[in-house]
N, C-alpha and C positions, 0 to 999 in steps of 0.2 A: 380726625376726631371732631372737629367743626362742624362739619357735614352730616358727621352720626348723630352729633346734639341736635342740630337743628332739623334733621328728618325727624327724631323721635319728638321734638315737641309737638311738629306739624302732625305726626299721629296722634299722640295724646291731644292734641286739638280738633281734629277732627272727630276722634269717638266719643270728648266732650259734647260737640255740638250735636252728633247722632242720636247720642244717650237722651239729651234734654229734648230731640224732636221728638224722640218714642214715648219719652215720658210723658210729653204734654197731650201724646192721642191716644194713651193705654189707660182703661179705667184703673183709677185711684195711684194712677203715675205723678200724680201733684204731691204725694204722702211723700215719696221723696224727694223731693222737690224743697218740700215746705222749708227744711231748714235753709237752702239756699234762698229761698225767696226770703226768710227773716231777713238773711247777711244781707242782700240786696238792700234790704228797708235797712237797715243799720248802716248803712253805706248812704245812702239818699237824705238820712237824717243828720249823720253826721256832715255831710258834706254841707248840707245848710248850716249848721252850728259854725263849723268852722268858720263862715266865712259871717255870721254873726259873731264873733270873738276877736276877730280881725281889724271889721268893717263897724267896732264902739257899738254894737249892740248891746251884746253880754249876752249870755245863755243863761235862762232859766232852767230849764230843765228840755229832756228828752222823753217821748213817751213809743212804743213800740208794741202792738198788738196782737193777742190770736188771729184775728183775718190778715195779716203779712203789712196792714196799714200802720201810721206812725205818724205824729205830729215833733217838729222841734218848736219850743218857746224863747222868745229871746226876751231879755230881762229889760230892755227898754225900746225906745223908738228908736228912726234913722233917719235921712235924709231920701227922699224918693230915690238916687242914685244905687245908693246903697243897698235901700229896698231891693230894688228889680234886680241888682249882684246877688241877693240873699236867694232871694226867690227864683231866680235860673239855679242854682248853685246844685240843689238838687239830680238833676235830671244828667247836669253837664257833668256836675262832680262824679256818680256814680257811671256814667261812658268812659270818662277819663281812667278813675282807677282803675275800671276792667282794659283799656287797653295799656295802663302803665303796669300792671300783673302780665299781661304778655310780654312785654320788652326786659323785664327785671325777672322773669322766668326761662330763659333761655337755658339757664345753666342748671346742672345738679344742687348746686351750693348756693345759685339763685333764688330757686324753687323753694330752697328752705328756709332762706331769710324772708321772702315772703311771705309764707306763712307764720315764720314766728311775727312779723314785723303786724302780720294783719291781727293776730293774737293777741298781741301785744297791745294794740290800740282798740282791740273789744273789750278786753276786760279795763282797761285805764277809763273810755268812756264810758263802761256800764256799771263803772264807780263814782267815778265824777258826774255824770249828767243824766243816764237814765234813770228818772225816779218811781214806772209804775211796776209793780212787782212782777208782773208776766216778761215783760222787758226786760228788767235787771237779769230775772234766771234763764233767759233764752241765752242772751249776747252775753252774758259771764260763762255760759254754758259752751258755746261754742269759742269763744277764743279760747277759751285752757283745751278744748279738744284743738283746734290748732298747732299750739304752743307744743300740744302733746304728737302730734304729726308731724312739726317740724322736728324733733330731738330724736321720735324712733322711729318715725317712719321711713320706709324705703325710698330711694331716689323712684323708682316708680310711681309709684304711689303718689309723692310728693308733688311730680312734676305731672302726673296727671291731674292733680287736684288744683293745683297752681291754675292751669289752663280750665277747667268745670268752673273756678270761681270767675274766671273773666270773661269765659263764657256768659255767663249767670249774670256775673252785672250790666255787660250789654245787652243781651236778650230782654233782661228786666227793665233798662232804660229803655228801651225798644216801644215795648209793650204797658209800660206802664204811662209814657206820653201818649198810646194810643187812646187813652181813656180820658183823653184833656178835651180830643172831640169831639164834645158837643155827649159825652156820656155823663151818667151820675156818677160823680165819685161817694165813695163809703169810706168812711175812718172809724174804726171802732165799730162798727154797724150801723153808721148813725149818716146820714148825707149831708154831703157838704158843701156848700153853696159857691164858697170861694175856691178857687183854685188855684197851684202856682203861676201859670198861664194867667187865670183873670187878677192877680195882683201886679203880675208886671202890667198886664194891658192897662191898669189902671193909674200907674206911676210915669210909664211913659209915652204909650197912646200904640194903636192899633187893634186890632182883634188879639182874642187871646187863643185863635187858631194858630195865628202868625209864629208867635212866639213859640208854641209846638211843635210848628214846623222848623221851625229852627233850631232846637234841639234834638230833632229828631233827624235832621242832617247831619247836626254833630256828633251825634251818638255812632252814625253808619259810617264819617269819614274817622273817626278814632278809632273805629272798630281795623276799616281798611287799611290806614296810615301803619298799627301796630300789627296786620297781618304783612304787612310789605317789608316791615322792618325786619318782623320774625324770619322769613324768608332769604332774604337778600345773603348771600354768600358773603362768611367774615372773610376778611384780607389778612394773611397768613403774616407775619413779620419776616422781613428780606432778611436773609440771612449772610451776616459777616463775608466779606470777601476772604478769600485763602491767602495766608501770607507765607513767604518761602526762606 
């Protein structure tokens, strides 16, 4: 039974990453895309909050865009330390939860805590934190479709979608550090000058290619570390000696 879970995730992971290659070269394949690319930004955002909420920032507010861009505000300063935690947090937090969604997806019953859990924590933050109106009804939008997929949806289903969303946040960490450089970033349609990359470079010194590259290492060894795990053959428990 081991075996048969963990071949079918490795399928549903596979025709995960398929699906998202065809979509990103088939015209108007981004249309479905789009809502995972919000979840992604809603993952990226939060990841920064969080670790302003932790690390005596505070959060101000969350903001999340038609073009899949998003800003987090945090409600005071920090210590440069702190800063460059805030501002990796981003990039790193959204590889991680894509490959913490593979390892807590293994199972039927996994699959669906997952998605109520990721549900669960859209609509909490798109109550508490996100304040611009596009924002609030996207990510309120999709965590009750969630909630709603964890309770009726099929173990198929489930566990395929489990694996497209971790798919989606590594892909998206992927491609979204590729834009640190030396491209224009856009938020809102507006360009922006600073980047996470150029706040850490500025907090604790080096290029802010550097620091790119270094998330973007992380992003592909979290990706490989929770494809290894997924894989690896569980150990069955030894079963009782015979007594006579």
């Amino acid at each position: 039974m081991d075996r048969e879970r963990a071949s079918a995730q490795e399928k549903f992971l596979v025709v995960a990453l398929l699906v998202t290659l065809v979509l990103w070269n088939v015209p108007y394949g981004w249309i479905a895309l789009y809502p995972f690319k919000i979840f992604a930004t809603w993952l990226h955002e939060s990841s920064h909050a969080f670790f302003m909420v932790i690390l005596g920032a505070g959060l101000d507010r969350l903001e999340i865009f038609r073009d899949t861009s998003g800003l987090a505000y945090p409600a005071s300063g920090v210590a440069p330390a702190a800063q460059a935690v805030i501002s990796s947090a981003g990039y790193m937090g959204t590889a991680f939860a894509g490959a913490f969604f593979l390892v807590l997806g293994r199972t039927e019953r996994g699959a669906r805590w997952v998605l109520a859990g990721i549900g669960a924590a859209m609509a909490l933050v798109a109550v508490v934190g996100v304040r611009n109106p596009f924002g609030l009804v996207a990510v309120v939008a999709e965590g009750i479709a969630l909630l709603a997929l964890a309770r009726w949806g099929g173990p198929r289903l489930a566990g395929f979608l489990v694996n497209f969303l971790a798919a989606q946040s590594c892909i998206n960490a992927v491609l979204d550090i590729r834009v640190l450089f030396g491209a224009t970033k856009f938020v809102d349609g507006v360009p922006r000058a600073v980047s996470d990359a150029d706040q850490v470079a500025h907090v604790v010194g080096g290029p802010p290619a550097l620091w790119a590259t270094f998330w973007l290492v992380w992003s592909f060894a979290l990706f490989y570390a929770a494809l290894r795990f997924v894989r690896a053959p569980r150990r069955l428990p030894a079963r009782a000696a015979a007594t006579v």
